[in-house]
C-alpha positions in Angstrom: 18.3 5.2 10.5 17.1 4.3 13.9 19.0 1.9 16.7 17.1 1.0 19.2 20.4 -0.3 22.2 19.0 -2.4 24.8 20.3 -5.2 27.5 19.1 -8.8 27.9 16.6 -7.3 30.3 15.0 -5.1 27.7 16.2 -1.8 29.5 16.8 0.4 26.6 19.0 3.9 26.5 17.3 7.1 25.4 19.5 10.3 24.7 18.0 13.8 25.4 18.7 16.3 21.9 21.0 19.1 22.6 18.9 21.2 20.2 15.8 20.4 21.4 15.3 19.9 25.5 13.2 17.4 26.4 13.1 15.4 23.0 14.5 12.0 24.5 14.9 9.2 21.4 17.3 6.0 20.1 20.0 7.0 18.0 19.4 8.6 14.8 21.6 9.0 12.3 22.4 9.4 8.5 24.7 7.2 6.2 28.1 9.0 4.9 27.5 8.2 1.4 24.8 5.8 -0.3 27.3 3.4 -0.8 27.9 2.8 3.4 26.0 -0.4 4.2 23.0 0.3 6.4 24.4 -2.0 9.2 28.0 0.3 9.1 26.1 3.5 9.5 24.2 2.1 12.5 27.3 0.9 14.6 28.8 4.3 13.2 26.3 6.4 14.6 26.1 4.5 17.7 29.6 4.9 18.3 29.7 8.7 17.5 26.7 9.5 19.7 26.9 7.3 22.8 31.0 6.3 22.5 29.5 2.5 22.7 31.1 0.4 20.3 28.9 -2.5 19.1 29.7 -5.6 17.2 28.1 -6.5 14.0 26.7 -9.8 15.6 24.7 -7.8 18.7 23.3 -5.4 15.4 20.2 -6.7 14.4 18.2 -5.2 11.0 14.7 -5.6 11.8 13.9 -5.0 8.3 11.2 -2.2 8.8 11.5 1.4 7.1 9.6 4.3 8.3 8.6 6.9 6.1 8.1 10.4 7.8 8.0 14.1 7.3 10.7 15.8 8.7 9.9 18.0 11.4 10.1 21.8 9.9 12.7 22.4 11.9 15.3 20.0 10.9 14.7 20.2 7.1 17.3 22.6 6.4 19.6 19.8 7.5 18.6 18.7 4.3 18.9 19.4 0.3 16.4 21.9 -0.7 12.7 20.9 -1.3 13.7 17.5 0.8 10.2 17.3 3.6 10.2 13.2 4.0 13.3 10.4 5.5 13.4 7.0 5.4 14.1 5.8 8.7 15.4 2.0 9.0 15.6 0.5 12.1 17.8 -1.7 14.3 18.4 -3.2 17.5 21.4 -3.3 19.4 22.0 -5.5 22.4 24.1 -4.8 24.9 25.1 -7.2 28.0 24.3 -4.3 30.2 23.3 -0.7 31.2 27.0 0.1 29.4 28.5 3.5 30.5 27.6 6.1 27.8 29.9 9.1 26.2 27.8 11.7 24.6 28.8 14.7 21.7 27.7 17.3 23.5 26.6 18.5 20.3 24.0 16.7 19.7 23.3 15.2 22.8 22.8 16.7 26.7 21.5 13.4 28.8 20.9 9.6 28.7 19.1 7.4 30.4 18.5 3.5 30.4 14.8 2.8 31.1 12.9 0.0 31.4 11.1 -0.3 27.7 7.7 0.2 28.5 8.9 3.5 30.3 11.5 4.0 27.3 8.8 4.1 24.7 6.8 6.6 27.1 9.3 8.9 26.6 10.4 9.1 23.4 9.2 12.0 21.2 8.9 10.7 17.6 6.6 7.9 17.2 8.3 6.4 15.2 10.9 6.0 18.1 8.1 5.2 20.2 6.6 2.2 18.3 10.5 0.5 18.1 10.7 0.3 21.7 7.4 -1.4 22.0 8.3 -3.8 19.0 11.7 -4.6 21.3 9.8 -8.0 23.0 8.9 -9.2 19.5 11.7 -8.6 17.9 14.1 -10.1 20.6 12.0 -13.3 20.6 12.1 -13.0 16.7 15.9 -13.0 16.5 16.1 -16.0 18.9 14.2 -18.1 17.4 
């Protein structure tokens, strides 16, 4: 799961990995059991990783799945033999640039970028092409 938390002013928040310097992305997360509702997990993981609590109506499903392999790295993370995620993404907005509580953890930095430059600096492309769907996918949700 991917959420991609931006303000009216498409500014969107990028958090640097703890276990990886200089890997900058949305938050990421997984769900707690497949029966947690894709939507929970999001403002769960959002929550966890940033301390922002979001509302149900600012969470947006923008109904597109990415399938990718998952970076050597990270696999043992998962069950054995496991090499590609489903990645589901969302949007969050946010009224503004809202203060931001990291898990040290997991996290070491954030910063709230202007989207072109957000997108710039994410690692994952997958990450990358979110942020530069942001435009269509606001003007999507208000129309």
């Amino acid at each position: 799961m991917l959420v991609v938390i931006y303000t009216p002013e498409r500014d969107v928040l990028l958090i640097e990995r703890a276990d990886h310097p200089g890997f900058w992305q949305g938050v990421t997360g997984s769900r707690d059991s497949l029966s947690e509702p894709l939507g929970t997990t999001a403002l769960r993981e959002v929550f966890e990783e940033t301390g922002i609590r979001g509302a149900s109506g600012q969470l947006a499903d923008w109904k597109l799945s990415n399938i990718y392999e998952i970076y050597p790295a990270w696999r043992a993370r998962y069950a054995p033999g496991v090499t590609h995620n489903t990645e589901h993404v969302f949007g969050l907005c946010v009224p503004e640039r809202l203060p931001v509580q990291l898990n040290p953890r997991e996290h070491t930095a954030f910063e709230w970028l202007p989207w072109l430059e957000a997108a710039d600096r994410c690692f994952s492309p997958s990450n990358a092409e979110a942020v530069l769907m942001l435009s269509r996918m606001v003007a999507r949700r208000s129309a």
